[in-house]
N, C-alpha and C positions, 0 to 999 in steps of 0.2 A: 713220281719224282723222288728219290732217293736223298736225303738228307744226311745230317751228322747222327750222332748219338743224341737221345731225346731221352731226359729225365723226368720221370712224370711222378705227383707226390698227387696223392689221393689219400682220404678219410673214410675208413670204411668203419661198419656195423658188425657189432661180435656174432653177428650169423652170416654176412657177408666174407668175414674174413675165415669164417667154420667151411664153407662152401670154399675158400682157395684154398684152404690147409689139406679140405679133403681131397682135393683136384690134385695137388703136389704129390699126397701118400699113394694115391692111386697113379698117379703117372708115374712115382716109384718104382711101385711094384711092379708097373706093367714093363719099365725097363731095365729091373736091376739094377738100380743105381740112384742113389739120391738126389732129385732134382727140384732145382729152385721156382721161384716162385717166374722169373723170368725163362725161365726154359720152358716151363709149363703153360704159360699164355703163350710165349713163342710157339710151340708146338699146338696149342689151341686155332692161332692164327693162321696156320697154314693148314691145317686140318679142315677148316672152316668154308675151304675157299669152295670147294664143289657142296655146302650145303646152302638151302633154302633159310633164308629167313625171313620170314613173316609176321607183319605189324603186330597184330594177334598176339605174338610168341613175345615180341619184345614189352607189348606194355603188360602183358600177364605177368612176363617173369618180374617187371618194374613193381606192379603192387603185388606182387605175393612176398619179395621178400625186401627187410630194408636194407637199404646200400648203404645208407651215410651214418655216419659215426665216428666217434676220437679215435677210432685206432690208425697210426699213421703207416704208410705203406709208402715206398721209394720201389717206383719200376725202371731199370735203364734199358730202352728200347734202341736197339743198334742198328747201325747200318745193313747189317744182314736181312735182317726180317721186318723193319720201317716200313716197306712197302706193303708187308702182308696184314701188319696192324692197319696204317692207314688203309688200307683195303676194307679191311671189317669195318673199322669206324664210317666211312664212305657209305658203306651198303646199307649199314643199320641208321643212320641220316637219311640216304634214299630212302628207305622201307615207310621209317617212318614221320618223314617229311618235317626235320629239326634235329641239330646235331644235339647227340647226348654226349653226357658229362665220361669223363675216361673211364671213374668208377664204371659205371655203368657197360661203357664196353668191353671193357677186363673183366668184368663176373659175366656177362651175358657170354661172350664170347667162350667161355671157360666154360659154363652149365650147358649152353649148346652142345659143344662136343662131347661133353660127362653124360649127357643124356642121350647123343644117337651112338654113344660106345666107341665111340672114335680117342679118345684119351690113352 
């Protein structure tokens, strides 16, 4: 079900937010052109949809790095691609039986695809 625009404000960690800045320079470069922090999860999110995610995969990647932290982040998530976010968030709730926090699905979602080269 397709919604409005959805403004989402999360508190990320200075390795957390090291991980989306690299994710942006590399989706940069991969497309010539300098893109944002919302094009980059956007494109993360639809990227994601043909891959596996696995309980495993999400609580590893949960303690290995920290998410929370003062740094403030404003994502506006649009009617365009709302369903391909909610999609992620869904799945990694199914996977692992309890909805996680946005942070969490905006870095997961974003290293998943940084790590099977799909970025």
């Amino acid at each position: 079900m397709a919604g409005g625009t959805r403004n989402i404000r999360i508190t990320v960690s200075q390795e957390c937010f090291a991980l989306l800045a690299d994710a942006m320079c590399e989706f940069s470069k991969s497309t010539g052109r300098f893109q944002s922090l919302r094009s980059t999860v956007q494109h993360a999110c639809a990227r994601a949809k043909g891959l596996e995610i696995a309980r495993e995969e999400v609580e590893k990647f949960i303690s290995g790095l920290p998410l929370e932290g003062s740094i403030s982040i404003w994502l506006e998530v649009k009617p365009d691609w709302i369903e391909d976010y909610d999609a992620v968030r869904h799945r990694i709730a199914e996977t692992c039986g309890r909805v996680m926090h946005d942070r969490v699905v905006i870095a997961f979602v974003v290293w998943l695809v940084r790590t099977n080269k799909l970025l």
